[in-house]
Backbone of each chain as nested JSON, in Angstrom:
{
  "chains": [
    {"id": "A", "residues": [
      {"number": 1, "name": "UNK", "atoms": {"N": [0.824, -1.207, 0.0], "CA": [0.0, 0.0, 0.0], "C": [0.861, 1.262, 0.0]}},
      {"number": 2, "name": "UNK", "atoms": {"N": [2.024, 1.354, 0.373], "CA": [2.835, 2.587, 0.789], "C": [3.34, 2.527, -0.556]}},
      {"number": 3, "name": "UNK", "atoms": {"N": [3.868, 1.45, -1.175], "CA": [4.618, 1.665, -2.752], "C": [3.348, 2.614, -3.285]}},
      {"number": 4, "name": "UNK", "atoms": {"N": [1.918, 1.777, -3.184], "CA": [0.911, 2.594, -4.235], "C": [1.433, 4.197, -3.723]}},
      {"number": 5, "name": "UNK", "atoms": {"N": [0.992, 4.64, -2.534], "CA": [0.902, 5.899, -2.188], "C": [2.232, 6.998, -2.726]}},
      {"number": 6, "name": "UNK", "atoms": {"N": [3.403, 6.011, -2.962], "CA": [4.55, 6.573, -3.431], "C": [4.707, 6.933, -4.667]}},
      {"number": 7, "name": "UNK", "atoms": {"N": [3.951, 5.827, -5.231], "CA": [4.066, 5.931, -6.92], "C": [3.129, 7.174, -7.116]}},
      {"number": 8, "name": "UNK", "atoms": {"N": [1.778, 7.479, -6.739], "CA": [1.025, 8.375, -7.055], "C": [1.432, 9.629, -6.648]}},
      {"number": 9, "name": "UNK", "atoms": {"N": [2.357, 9.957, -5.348], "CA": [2.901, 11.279, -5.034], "C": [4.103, 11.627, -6.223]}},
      {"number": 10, "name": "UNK", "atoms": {"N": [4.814, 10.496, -6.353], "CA": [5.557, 10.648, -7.243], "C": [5.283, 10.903, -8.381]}},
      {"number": 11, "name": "UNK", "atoms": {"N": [4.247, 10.504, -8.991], "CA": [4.045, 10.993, -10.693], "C": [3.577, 12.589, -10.648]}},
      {"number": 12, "name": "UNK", "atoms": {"N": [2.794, 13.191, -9.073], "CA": [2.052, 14.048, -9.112], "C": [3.117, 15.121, -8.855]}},
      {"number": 13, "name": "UNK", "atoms": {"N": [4.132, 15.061, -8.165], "CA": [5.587, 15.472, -8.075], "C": [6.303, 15.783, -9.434]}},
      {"number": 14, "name": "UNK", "atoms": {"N": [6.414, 14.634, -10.33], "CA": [6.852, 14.91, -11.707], "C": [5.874, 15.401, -12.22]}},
      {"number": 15, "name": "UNK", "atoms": {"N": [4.8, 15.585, -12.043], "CA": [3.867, 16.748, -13.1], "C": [4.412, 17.926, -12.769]}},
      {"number": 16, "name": "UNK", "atoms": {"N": [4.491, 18.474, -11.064], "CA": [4.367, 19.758, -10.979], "C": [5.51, 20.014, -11.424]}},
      {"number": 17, "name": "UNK", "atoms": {"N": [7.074, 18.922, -11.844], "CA": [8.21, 19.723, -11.673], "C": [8.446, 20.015, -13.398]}},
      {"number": 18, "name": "UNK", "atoms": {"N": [7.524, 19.207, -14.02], "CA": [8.002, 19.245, -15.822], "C": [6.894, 20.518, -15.372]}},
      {"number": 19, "name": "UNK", "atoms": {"N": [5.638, 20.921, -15.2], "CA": [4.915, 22.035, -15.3], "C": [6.18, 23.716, -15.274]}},
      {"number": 20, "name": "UNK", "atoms": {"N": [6.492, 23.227, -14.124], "CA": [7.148, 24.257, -13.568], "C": [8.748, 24.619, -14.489]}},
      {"number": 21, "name": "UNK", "atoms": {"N": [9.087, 23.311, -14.951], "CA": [10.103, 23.604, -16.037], "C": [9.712, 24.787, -16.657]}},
      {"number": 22, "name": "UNK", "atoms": {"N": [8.7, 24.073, -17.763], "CA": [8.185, 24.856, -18.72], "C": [7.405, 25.997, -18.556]}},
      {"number": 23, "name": "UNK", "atoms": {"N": [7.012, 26.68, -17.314], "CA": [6.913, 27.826, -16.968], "C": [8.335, 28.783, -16.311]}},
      {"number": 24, "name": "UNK", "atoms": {"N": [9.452, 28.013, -16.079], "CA": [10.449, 28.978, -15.88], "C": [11.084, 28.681, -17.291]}},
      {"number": 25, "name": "UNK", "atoms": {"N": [11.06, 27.847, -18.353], "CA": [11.695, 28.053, -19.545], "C": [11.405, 28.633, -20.603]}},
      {"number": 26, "name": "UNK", "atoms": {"N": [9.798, 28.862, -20.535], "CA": [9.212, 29.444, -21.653], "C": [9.776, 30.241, -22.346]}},
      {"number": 27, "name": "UNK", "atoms": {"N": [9.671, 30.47, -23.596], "CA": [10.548, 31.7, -24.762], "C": [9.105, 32.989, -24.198]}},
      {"number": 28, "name": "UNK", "atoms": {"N": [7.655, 32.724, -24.484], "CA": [6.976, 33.639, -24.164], "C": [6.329, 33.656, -23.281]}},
      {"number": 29, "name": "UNK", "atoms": {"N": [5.537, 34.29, -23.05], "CA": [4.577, 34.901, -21.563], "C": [3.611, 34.149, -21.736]}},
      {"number": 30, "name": "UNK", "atoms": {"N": [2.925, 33.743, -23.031], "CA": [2.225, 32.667, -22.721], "C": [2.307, 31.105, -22.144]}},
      {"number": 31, "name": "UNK", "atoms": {"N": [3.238, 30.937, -22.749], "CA": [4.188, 29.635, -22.354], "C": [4.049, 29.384, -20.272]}},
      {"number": 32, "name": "UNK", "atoms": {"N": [4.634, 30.421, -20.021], "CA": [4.534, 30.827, -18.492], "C": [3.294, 30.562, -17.77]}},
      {"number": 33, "name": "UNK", "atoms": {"N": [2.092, 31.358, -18.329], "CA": [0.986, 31.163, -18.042], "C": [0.234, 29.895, -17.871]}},
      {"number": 34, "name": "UNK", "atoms": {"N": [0.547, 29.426, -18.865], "CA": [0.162, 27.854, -19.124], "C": [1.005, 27.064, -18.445]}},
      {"number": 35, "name": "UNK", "atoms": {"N": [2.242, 27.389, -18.019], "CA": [2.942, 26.308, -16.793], "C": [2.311, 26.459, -15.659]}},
      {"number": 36, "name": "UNK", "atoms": {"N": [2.298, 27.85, -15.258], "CA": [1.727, 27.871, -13.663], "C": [0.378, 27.562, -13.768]}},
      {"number": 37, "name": "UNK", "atoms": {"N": [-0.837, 27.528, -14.567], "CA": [-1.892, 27.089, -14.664], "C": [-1.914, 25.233, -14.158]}},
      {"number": 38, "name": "UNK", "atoms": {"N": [-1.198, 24.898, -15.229], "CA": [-1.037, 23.456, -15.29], "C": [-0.132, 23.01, -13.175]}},
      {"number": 39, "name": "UNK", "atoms": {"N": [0.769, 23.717, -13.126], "CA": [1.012, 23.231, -11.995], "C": [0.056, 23.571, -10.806]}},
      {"number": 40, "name": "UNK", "atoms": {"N": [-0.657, 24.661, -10.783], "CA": [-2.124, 24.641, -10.063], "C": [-2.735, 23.746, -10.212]}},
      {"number": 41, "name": "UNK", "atoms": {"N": [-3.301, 23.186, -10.906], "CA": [-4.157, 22.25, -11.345], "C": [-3.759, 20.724, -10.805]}},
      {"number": 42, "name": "UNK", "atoms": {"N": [-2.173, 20.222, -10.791], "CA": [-1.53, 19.474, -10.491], "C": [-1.616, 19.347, -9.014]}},
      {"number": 43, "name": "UNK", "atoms": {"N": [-1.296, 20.609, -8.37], "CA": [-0.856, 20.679, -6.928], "C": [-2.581, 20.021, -6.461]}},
      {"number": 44, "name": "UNK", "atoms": {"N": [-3.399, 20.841, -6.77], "CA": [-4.813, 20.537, -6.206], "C": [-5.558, 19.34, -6.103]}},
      {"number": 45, "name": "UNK", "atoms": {"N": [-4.956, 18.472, -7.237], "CA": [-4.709, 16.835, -7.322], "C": [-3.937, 16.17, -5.851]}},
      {"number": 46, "name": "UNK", "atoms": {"N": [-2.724, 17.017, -5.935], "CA": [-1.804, 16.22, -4.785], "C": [-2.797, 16.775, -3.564]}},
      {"number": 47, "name": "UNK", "atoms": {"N": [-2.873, 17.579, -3.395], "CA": [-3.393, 17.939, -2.387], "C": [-4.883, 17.157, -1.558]}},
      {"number": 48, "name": "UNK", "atoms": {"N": [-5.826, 16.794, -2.605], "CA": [-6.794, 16.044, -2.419], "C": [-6.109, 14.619, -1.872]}},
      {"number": 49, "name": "UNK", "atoms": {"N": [-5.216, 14.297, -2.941], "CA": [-4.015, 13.263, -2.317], "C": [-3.594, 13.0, -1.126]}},
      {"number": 50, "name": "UNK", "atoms": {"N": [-2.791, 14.002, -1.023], "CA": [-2.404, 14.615, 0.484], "C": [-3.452, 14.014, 1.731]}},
      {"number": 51, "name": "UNK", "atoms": {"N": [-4.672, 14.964, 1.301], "CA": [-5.563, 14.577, 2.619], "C": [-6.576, 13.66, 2.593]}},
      {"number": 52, "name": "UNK", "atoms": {"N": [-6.294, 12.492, 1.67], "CA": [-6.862, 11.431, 1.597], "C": [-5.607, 10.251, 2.529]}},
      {"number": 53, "name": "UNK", "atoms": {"N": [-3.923, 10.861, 2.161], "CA": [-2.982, 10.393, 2.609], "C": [-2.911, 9.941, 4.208]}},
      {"number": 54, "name": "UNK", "atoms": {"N": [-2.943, 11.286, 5.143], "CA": [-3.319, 12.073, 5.904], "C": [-4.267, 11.413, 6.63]}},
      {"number": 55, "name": "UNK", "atoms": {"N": [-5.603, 11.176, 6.056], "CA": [-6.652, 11.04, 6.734], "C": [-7.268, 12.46, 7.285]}},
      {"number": 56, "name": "UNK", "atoms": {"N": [-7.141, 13.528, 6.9], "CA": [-7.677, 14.909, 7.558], "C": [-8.533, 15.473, 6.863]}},
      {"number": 57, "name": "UNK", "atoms": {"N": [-9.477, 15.752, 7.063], "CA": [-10.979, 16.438, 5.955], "C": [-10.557, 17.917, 6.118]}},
      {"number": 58, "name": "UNK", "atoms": {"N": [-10.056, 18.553, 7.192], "CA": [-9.856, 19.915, 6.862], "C": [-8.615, 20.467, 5.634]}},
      {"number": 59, "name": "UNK", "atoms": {"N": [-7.709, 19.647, 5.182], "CA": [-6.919, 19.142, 3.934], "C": [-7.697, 19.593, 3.128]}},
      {"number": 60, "name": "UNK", "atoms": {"N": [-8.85, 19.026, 2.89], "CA": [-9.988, 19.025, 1.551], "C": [-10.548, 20.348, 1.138]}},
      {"number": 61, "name": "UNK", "atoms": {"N": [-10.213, 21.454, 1.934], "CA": [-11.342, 22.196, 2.089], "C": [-9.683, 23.524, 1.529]}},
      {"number": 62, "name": "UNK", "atoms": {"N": [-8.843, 23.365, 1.58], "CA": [-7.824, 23.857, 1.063], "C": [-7.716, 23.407, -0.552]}},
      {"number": 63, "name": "UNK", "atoms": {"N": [-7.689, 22.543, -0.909], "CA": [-7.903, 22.037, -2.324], "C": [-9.285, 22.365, -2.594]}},
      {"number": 64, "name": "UNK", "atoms": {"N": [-10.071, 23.203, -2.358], "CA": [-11.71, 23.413, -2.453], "C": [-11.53, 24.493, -3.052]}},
      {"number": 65, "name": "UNK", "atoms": {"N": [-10.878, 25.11, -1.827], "CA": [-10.492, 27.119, -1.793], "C": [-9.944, 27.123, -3.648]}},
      {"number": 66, "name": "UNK", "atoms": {"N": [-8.474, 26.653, -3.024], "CA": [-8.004, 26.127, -4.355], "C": [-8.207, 26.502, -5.56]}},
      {"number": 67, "name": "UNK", "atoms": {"N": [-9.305, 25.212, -6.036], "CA": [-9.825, 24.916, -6.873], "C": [-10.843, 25.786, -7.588]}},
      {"number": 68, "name": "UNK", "atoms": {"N": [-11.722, 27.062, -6.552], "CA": [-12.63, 27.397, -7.221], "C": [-12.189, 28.755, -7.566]}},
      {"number": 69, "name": "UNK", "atoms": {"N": [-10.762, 29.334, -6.738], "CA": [-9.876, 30.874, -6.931], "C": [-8.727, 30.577, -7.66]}},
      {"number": 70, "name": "UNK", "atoms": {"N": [-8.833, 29.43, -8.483], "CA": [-7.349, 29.609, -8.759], "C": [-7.415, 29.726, -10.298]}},
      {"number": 71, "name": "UNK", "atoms": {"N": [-8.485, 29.977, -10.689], "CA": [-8.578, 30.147, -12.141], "C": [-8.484, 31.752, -12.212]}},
      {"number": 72, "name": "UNK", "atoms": {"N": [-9.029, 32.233, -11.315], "CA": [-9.264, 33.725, -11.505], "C": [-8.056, 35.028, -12.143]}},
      {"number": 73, "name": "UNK", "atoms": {"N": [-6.767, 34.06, -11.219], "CA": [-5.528, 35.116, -11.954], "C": [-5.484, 35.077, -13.27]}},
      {"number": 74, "name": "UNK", "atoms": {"N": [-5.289, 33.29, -13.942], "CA": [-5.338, 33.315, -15.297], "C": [-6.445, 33.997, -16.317]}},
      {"number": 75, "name": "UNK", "atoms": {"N": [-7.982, 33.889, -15.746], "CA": [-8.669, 34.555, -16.452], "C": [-8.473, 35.976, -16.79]}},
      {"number": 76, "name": "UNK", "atoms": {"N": [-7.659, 36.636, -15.687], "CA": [-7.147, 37.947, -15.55], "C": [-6.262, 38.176, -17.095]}},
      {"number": 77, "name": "UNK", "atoms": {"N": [-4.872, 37.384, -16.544], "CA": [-3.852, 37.778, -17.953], "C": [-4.613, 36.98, -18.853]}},
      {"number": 78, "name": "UNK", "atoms": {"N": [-5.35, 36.228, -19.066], "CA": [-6.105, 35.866, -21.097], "C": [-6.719, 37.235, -20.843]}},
      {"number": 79, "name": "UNK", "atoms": {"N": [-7.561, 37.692, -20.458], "CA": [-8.254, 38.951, -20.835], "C": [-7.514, 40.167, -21.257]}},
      {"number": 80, "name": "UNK", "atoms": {"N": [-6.423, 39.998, -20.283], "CA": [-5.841, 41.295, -21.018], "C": [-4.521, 41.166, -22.158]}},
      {"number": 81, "name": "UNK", "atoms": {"N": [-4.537, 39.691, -22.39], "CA": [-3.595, 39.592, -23.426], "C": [-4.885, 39.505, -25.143]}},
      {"number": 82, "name": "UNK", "atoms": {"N": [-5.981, 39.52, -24.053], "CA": [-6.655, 38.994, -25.743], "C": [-7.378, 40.642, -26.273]}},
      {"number": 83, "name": "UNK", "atoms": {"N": [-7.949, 41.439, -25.472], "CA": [-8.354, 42.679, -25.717], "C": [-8.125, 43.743, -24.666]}},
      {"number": 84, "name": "UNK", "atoms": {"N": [-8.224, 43.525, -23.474], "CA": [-7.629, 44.367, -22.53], "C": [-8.852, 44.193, -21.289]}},
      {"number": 85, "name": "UNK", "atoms": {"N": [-8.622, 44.278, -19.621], "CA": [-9.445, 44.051, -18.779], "C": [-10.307, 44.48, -18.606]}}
    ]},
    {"id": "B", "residues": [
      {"number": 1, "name": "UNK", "atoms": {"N": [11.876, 15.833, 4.827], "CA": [12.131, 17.118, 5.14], "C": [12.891, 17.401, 3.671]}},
      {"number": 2, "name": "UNK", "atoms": {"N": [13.35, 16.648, 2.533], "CA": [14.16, 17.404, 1.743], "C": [12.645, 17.87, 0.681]}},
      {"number": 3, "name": "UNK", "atoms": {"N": [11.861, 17.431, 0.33], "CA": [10.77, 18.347, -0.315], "C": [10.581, 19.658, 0.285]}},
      {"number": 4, "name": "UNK", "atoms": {"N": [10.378, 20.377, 1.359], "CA": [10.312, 21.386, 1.74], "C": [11.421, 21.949, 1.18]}},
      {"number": 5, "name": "UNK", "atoms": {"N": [12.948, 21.573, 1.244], "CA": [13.92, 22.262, 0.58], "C": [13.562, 22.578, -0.635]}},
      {"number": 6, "name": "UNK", "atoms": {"N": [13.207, 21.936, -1.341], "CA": [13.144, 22.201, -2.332], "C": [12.137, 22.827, -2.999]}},
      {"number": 7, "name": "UNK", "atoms": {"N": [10.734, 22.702, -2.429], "CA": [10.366, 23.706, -2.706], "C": [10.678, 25.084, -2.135]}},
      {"number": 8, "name": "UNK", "atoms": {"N": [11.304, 25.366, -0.943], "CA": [11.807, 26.53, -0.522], "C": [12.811, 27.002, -1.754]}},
      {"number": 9, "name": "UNK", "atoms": {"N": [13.2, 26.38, -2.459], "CA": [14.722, 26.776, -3.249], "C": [13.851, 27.231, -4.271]}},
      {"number": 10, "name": "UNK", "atoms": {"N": [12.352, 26.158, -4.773], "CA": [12.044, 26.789, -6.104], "C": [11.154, 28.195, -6.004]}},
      {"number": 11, "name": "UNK", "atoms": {"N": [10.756, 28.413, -4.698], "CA": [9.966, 29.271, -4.237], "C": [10.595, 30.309, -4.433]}},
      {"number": 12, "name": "UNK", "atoms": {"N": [12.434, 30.323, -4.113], "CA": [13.795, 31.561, -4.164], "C": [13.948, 31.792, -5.808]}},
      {"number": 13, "name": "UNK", "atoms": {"N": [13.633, 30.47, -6.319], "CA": [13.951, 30.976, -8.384], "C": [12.428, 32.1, -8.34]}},
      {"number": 14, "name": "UNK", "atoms": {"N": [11.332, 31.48, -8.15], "CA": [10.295, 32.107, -8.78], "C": [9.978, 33.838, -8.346]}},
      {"number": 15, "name": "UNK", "atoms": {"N": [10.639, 34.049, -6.993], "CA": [10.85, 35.071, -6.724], "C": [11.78, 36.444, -7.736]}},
      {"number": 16, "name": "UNK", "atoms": {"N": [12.618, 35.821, -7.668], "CA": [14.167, 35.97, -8.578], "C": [13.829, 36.539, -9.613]}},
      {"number": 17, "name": "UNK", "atoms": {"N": [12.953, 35.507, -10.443], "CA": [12.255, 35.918, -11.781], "C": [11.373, 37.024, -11.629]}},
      {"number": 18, "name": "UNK", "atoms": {"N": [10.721, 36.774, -10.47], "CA": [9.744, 38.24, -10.76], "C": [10.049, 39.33, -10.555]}},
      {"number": 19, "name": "UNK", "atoms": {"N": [11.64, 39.495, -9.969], "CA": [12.104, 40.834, -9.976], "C": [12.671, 40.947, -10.895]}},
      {"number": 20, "name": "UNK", "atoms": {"N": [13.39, 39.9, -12.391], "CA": [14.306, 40.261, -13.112], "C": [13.508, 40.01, -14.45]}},
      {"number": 21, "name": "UNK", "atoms": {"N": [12.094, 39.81, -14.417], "CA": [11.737, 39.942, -15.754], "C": [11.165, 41.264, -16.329]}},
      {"number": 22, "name": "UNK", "atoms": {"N": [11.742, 41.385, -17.096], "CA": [11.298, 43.036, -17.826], "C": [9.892, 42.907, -18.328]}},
      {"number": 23, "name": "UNK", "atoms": {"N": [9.31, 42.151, -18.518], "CA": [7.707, 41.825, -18.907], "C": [6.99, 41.984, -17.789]}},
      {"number": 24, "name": "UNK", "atoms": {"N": [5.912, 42.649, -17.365], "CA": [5.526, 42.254, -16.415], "C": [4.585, 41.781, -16.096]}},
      {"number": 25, "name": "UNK", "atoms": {"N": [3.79, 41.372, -17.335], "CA": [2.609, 40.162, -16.832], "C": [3.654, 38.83, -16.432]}},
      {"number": 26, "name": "UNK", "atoms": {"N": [4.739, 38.6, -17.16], "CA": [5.757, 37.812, -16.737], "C": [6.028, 37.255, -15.221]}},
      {"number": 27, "name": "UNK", "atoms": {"N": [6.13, 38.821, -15.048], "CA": [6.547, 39.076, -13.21], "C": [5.135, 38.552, -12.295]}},
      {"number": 28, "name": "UNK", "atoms": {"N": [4.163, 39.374, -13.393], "CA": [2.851, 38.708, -11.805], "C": [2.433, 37.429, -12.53]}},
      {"number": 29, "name": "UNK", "atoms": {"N": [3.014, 36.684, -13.251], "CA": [2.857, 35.299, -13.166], "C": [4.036, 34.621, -12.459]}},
      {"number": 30, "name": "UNK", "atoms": {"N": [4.711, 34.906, -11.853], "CA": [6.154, 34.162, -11.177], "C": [5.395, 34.723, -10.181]}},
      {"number": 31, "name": "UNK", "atoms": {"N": [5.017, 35.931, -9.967], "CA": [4.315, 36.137, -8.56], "C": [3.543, 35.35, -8.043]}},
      {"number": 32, "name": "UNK", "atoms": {"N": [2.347, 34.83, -8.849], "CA": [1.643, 33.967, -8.81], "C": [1.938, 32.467, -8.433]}},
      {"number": 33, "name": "UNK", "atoms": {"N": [3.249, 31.895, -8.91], "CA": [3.897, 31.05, -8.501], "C": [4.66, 31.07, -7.102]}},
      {"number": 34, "name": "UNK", "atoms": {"N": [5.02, 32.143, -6.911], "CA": [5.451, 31.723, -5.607], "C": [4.456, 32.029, -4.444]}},
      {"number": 35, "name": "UNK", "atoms": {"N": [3.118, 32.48, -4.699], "CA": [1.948, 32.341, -3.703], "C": [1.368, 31.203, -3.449]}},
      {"number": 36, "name": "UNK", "atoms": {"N": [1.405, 30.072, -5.188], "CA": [1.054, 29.249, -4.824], "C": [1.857, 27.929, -4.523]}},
      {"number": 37, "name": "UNK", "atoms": {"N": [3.221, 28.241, -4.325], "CA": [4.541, 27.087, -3.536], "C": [4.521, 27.687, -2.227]}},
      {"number": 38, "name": "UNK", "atoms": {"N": [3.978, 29.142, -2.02], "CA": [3.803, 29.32, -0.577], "C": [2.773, 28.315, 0.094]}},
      {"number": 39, "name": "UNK", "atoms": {"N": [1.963, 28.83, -0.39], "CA": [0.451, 27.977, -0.294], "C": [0.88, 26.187, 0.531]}},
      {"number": 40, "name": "UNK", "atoms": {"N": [1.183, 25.704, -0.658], "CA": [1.258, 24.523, -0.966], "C": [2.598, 24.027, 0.186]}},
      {"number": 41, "name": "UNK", "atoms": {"N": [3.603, 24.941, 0.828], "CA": [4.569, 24.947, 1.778], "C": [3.896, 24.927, 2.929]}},
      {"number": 42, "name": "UNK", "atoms": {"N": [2.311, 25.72, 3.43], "CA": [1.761, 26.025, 4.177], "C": [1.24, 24.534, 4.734]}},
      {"number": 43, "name": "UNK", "atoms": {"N": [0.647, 24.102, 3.444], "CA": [-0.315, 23.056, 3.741], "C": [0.744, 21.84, 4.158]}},
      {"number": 44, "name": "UNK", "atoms": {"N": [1.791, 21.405, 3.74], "CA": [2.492, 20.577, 4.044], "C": [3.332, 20.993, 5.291]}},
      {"number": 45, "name": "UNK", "atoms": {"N": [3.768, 22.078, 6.105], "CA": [3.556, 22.287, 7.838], "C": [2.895, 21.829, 8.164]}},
      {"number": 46, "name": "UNK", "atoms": {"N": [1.055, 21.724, 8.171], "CA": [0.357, 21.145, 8.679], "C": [-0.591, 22.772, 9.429]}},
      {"number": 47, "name": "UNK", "atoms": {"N": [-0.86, 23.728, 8.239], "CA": [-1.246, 25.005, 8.988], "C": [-2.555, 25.071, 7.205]}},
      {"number": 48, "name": "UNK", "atoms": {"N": [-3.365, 24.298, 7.535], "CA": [-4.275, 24.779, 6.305], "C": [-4.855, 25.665, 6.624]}},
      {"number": 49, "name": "UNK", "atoms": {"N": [-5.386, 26.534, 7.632], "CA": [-5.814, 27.465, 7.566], "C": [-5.169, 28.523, 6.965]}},
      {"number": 50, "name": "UNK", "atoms": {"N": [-4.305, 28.785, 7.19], "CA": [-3.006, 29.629, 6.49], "C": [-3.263, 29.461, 5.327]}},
      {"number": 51, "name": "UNK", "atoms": {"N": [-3.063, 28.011, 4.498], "CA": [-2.738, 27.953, 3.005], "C": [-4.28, 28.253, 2.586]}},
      {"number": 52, "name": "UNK", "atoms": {"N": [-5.399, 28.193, 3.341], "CA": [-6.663, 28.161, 2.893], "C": [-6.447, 29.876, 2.6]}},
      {"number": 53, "name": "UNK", "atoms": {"N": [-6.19, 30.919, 3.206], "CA": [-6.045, 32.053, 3.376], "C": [-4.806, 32.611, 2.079]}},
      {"number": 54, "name": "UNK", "atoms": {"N": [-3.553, 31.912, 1.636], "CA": [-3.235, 32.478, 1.048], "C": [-3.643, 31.892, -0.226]}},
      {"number": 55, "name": "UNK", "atoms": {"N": [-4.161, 30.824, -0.49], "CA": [-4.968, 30.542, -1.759], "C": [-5.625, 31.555, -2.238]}},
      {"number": 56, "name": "UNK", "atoms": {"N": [-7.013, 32.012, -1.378], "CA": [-7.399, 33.081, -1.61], "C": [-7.031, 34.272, -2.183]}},
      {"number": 57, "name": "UNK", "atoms": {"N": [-5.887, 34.809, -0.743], "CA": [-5.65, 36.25, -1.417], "C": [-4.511, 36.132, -2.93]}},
      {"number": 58, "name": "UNK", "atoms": {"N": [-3.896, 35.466, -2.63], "CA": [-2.478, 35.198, -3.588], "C": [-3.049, 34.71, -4.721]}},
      {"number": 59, "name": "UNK", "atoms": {"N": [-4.028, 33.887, -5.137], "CA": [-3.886, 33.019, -6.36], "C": [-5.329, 34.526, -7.106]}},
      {"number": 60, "name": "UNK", "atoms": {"N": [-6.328, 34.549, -6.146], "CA": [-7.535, 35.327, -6.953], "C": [-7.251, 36.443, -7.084]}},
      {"number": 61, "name": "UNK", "atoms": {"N": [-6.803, 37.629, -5.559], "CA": [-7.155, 38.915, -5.467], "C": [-5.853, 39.322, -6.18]}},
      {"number": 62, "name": "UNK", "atoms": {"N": [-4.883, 39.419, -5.665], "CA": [-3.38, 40.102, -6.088], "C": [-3.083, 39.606, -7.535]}},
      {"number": 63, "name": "UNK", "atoms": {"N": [-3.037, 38.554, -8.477], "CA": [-3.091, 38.146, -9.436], "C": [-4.201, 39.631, -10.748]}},
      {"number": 64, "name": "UNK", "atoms": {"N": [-5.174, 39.273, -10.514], "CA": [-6.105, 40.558, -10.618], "C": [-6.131, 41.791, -10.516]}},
      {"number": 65, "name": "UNK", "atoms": {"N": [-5.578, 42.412, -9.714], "CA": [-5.48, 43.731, -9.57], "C": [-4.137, 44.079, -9.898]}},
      {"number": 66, "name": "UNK", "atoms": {"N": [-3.235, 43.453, -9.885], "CA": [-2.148, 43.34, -10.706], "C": [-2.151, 43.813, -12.031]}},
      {"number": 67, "name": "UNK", "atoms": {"N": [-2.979, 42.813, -12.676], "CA": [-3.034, 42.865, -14.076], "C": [-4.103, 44.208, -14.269]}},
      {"number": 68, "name": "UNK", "atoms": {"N": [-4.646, 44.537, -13.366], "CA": [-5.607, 45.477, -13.795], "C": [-4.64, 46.606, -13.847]}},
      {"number": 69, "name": "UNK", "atoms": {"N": [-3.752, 46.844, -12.651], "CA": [-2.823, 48.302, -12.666], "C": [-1.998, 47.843, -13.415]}},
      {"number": 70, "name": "UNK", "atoms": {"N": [-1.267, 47.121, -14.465], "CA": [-0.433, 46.874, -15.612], "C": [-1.37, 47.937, -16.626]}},
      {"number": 71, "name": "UNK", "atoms": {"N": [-2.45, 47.311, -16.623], "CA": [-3.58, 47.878, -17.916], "C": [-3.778, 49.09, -17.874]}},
      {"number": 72, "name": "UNK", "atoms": {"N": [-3.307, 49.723, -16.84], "CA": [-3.481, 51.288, -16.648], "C": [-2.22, 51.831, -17.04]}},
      {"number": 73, "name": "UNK", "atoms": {"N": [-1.501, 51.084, -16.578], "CA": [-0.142, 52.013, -16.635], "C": [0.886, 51.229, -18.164]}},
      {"number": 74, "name": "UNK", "atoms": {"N": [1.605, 50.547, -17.797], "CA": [2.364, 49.611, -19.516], "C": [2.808, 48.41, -18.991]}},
      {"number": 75, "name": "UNK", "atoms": {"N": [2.896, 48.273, -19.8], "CA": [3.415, 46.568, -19.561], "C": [4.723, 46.409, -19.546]}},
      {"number": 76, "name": "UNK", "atoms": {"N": [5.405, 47.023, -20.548], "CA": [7.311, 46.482, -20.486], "C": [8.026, 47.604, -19.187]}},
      {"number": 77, "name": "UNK", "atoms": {"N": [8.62, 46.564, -18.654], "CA": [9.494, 47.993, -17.307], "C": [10.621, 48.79, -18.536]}},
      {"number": 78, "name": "UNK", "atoms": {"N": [10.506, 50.091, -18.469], "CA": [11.9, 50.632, -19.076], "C": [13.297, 50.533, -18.557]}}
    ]}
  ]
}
């Protein structure tokens, strides 16, 4: 059971760290955007992870927050890269 | 304990970047990154209230108003 739990932190680990590559390597600003998006998205996975790991329901409620504010920055820069805010 | 290093170290690049990129939607997206390796540093202490709190302000409000005072003023730093 602990291998399972390892293997799944671990792949969720290599998401955020290729995410995060390609948001500190990007040639453009979009590139960027779309890393830290993608590693949000990743973390909020581990995190549900986390407090399934854990056993703690107040865990859950952090990946909640998360999940429903964390689109908001990106909607920010598409808007003002596509016509202005 | 070495994951915390390391995200502490990547938390020190993403910082780094947001003072040395001349773009600055650039900058409040590295900003953005290191609110949410703060975040995510928070929750793995074992202090979710904290990370519940900087989710909030860091990932929605400051992200946003950011980009809104870019839109007022320019985007490339001279």
């Amino acid at each position: 059971m602990t291998a399972l739990w390892l293997l799944f932190l671990s792949l969720g680990a290599a998401g955020v760290a290729l995410c995060l590559a390609r948001a500190a390597a990007g040639p453009t600003t979009p590139d960027r955007v779309v890393g830290v998006d993608g590693t949000v998205t990743i973390s909020i996975a581990l995190m549900v992870l986390l407090s399934s790991f854990f056993d703690r329901q107040i865990y859950m409620d952090v990946a909640l927050v998360y999940a429903v504010l964390g689109f908001i920055g990106v909607l920010a820069v598409a808007r003002y890269m596509e016509r202005g805010v | 304990m070495i994951y915390i290093a390391i995200l502490t170290v990547a938390m020190l690049i993403a910082g780094l970047a947001a003072y040395f990129f001349r773009d600055l939607i650039a900058a409040v997206v590295a900003c953005a990154a290191v609110s949410l390796i703060a975040s995510v540093l928070f929750y793995l202490l074992q202090a979710p209230d904290v990370a519940m709190a900087e989710a909030a302000i860091g990932a929605g409000l400051t992200t946003a108003i950011f980009v809104i005072a870019i839109r007022k003023t320019g985007r490339y730093e001279k």
